[in-house]
C-alpha positions in Angstrom: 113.9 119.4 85.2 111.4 119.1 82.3 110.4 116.2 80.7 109.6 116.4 76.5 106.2 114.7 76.0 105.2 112.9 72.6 104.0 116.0 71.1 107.0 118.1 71.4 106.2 120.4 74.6 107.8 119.8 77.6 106.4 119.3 81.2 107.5 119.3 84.7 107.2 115.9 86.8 104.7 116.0 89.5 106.2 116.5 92.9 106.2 113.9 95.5 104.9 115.0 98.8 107.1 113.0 101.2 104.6 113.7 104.3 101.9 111.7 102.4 104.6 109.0 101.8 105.0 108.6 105.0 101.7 108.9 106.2 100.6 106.3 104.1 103.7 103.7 104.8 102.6 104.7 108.8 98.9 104.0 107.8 100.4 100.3 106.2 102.3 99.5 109.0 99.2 99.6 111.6 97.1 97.6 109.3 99.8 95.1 109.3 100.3 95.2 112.9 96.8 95.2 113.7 96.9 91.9 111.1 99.3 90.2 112.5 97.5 90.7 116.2 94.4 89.4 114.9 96.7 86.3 113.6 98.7 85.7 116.9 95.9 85.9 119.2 91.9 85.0 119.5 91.0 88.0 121.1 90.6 92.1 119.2 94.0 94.0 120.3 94.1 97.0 121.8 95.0 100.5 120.4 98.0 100.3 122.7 99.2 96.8 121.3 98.7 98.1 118.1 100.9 100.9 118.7 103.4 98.6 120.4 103.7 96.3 117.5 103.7 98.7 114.7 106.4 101.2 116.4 104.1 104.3 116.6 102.0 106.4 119.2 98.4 105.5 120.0 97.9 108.8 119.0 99.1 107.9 115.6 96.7 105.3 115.4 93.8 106.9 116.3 94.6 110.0 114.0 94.8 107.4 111.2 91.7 105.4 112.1 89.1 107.9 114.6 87.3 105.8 116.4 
């Protein structure tokens, strides 16, 4: 599908990558989780509580944020 521009030519729309999408919504939902740890307790969390309340691996944390 081709889109006409302003100046008469036409251009494709830029693709989405949908592994990017989700990498960044996975990447959102740590922060968050990790956000609402700090909130509901005094202490740091954990990797693994993170993990635990965002609905992911550790692993997926730690690929996101390397230590």
């Amino acid at each position: 599908m081709d889109i006409e521009l302003q100046d008469g030519t036409t251009s494709k729309p830029p693709r989405i990558d949908g592994r990017r999408l989700r990498s960044e919504r996975t990447k959102q939902l740590i922060i968050e989780a990790f956000l609402s740890l700090l909130r509901d307790h005094a202490q740091m969390p954990t990797a693994v509580q993170i993990a635990e309340r965002a609905g992911y691996s550790v692993r997926s944390v730690f690929e996101r944020f390397p230590a």
